[in-house]
N, C-alpha and C positions, 0 to 999 in steps of 0.2 A: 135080677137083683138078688142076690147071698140072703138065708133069713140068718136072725140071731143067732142058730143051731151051729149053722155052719161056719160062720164069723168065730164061735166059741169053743170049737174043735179046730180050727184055727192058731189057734191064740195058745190052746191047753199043748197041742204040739209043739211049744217056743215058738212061733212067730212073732212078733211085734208088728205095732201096728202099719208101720210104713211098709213091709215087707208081706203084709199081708192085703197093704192095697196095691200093691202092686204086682201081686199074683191076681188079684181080683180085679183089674184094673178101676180103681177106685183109689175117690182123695182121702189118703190116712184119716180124716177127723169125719169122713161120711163113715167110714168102716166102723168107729167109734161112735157113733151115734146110731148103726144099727145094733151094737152089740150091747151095748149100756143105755140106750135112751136119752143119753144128756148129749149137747153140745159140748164141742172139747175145747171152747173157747177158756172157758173156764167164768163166765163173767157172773155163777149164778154160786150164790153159797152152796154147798150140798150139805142135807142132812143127811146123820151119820147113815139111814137106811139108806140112803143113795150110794153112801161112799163104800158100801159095802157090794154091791153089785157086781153079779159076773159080771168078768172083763174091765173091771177098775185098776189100773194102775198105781201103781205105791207113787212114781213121781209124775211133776204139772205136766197138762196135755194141748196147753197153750200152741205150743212146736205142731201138734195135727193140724190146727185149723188155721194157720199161717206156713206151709211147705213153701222152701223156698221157690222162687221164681227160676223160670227158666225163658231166657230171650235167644226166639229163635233165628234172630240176625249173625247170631252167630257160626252159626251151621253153615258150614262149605255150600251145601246142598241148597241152601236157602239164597246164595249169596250170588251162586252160580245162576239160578234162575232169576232174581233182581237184572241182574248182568245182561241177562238174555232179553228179558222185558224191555229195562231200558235202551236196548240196542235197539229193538224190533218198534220203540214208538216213532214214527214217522217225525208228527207233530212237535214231538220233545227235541228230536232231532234238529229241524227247522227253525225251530225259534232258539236252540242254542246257535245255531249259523248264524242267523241275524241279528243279536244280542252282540251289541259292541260295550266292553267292559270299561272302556272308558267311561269317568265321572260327567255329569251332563252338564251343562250351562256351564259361564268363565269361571275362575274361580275369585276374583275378583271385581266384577263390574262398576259401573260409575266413578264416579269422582269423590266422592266422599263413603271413606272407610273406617267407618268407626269401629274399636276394636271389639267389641263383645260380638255384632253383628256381622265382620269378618267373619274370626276363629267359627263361630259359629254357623256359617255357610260352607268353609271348610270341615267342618265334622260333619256337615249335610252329606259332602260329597265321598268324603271316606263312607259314614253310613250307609250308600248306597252301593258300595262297594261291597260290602260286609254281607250286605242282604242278598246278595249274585251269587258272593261266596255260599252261602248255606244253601241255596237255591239246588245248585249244579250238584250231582251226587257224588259221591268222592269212592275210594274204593272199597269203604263198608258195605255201600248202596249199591254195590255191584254199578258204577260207572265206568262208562266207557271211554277209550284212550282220548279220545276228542274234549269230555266232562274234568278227566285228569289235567289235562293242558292248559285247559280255561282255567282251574283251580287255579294252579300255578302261576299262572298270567297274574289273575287278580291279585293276587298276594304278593306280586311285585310287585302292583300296582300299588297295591297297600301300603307295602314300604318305600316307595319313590314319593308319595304323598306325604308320607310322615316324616322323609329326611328334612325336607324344609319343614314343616310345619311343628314340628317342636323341637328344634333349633331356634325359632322365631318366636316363640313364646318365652322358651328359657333367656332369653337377649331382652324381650321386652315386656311378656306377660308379669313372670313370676318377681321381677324384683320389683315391679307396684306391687304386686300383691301381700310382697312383706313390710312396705313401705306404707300403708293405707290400710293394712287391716290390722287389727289388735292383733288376731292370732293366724295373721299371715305369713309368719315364718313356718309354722304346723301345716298351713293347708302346702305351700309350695312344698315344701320338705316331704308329704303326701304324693302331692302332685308328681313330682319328680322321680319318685319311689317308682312310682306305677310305669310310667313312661320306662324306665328302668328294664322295669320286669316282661312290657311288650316287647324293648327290644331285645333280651335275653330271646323271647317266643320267636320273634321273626328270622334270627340267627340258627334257630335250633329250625325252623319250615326251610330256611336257606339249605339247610346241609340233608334234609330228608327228601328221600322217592316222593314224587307228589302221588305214585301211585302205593304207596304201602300206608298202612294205619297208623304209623307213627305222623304221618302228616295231616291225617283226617283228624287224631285227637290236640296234633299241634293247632292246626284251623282251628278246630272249636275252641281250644284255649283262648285266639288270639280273637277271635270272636267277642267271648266274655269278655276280656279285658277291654276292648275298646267300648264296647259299652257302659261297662264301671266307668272307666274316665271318661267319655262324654257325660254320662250323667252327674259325675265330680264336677267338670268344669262349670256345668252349667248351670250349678248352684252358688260357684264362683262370680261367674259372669252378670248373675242377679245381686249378689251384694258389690261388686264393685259399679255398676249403675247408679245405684245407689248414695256410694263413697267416692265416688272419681267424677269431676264434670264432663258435662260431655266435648268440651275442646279438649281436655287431656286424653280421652278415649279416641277422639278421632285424630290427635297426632300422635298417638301408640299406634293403630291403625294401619296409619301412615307408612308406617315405620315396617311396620310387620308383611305390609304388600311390598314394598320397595325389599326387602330382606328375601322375602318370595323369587322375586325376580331377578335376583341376582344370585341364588344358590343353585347349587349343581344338582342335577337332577336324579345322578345317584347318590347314596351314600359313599365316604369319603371308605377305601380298606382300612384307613389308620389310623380311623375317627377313636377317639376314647371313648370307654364306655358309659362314660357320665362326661358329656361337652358340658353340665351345666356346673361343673368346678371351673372348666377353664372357662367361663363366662363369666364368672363371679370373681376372679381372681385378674380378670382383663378388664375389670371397673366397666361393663358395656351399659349404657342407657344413661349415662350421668346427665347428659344433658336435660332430658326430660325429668328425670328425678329431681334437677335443680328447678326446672318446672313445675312441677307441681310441691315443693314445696315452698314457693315461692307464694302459688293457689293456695294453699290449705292453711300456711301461715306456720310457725313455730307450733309443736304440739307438747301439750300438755307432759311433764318431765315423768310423770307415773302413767303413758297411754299405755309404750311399752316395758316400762319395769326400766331400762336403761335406754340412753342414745345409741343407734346404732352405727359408726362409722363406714362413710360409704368409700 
């Protein structure tokens, strides 16, 4: 350990204090703390005989005792041996062979499909998707061609899930939901934003190496995102319970698994990039719409500010 002396012949030479811990291999604000006695946090008033002290600096010293970080995931060197690790685990090996990325159980079972409990078994099995993806290591994590692949896979998986599945919402979730909620034009208008923005992400994983870091931070992108809206929807899903009977949720339901089974399993190349203009402008769900307002009865002429033409 440097005494005061030396830290102070140091300093009297022009060094500074970062340049001086690291000739010393020392944290700037320890180097500061042998040579002044104070923390260089700054968190304590100094009296003026403190401030006077060899080795006080004219400006704040806050910057010593917070040096920036340094993550060493970044280092080739570091990346390289991740790489090797994860090639040389046996165990890791093994259970990504027998890891089938496929979504687990049907995705709609029984006879009665009420919509909140649908959609929401539906985001079970995306969910489960998502958590495979973050699993497998991508090529920051020094993964291997095999963990690359899988990556890949999933995320088509992701998006083969998602071409029906909000298709089938913008057709029959989102115009109850502007039609039954005060400020259901906001949430869908919301909703639909978002949806929006996954698919800009899954477009932009489509066209990148699944082995380069532009797909490792595209993942994690698409990651976040589908998390934020499941957890949107499912705030949705609690107040239309509440507003919607449950025969009109289970012939939306209805509606939204027969819509399932009959959409193409890929996405369309020439789909538009918001289907839910040309849904809204194809009058889709009238029928039901005249259903439940049939249910809920004529509403109050101030519920939303004006009538809306359907």
């Amino acid at each position: 350990m440097p005494t005061r002396s030396q830290v102070l012949r140091m300093l009297a030479s022009g060094l500074d204090y970062e340049e001086a811990g690291r000739r010393l291999g020392l944290p700037p604000g320890q180097v500061f703390m042998i040579a002044t006695g104070l923390p260089a946090d700054g968190g304590d008033s100094l009296a003026p005989s403190e401030q006077r002290r060899p080795g006080m600096p004219r400006e704040a010293t806050q910057h010593l005792a917070n040096p920036p970080a340094e993550n060493p995931t970044g280092k080739d060197s570091v990346r390289r041996w991740l790489k090797d690790r994860a090639a040389a685990d046996s165990a890791m090996a093994e259970a990504g062979r027998a890891r089938d990325a496929c979504p687990e159980g049907e995705r709609a079972p029984g006879d009665v499909h009420e919509l909140t409990d649908t959609l929401t078994r539906d985001h079970d099995r995306i969910t489960a998707l998502v958590k495979q993806l973050k699993a497998l290591p991508g090529a920051k994590q020094g993964g291997a061609p095999r963990h690359l692949e899988r990556r890949e896979s999933i995320v088509d998986l992701v998006a083969q899930a998602l071409a029906s599945h909000e298709p089938a919402e913008q057709r029959h979730l989102w115009p109850v939901v502007r039609e039954v909620l005060d400020d259901g034009d906001r949430i869908a208008e919301e909703a639909l934003a978002q949806e929006h923005e996954g698919a800009r992400t899954l477009a932009a994983l489509a066209a990148a190496a699944p082995g380069s870091e532009e797909f490792d931070d595209l993942a994690g992108q698409l990651v976040d995102q589908l998390r934020r809206h499941v957890a949107f929807e499912d705030a949705v899903f609690a107040r239309l319970r509440e507003n919607l009977s449950r025969e009109d949720r289970e012939r939306l339901g209805e509606q939204v698994v027969r819509s399932w089974r009959a959409a193409p399993t890929r996405p369309h190349p020439r789909a538009p990039q918001r289907p839910a203009a040309a849904v809204a402008a194809a009058g889709t769900a009238a029928a039901v719409m005249d259903h439940i307002r049939d249910t809920l009865g004529s509403r109050p002429a101030d519920r939303r500010g004006t009538e809306r033409e359907d």
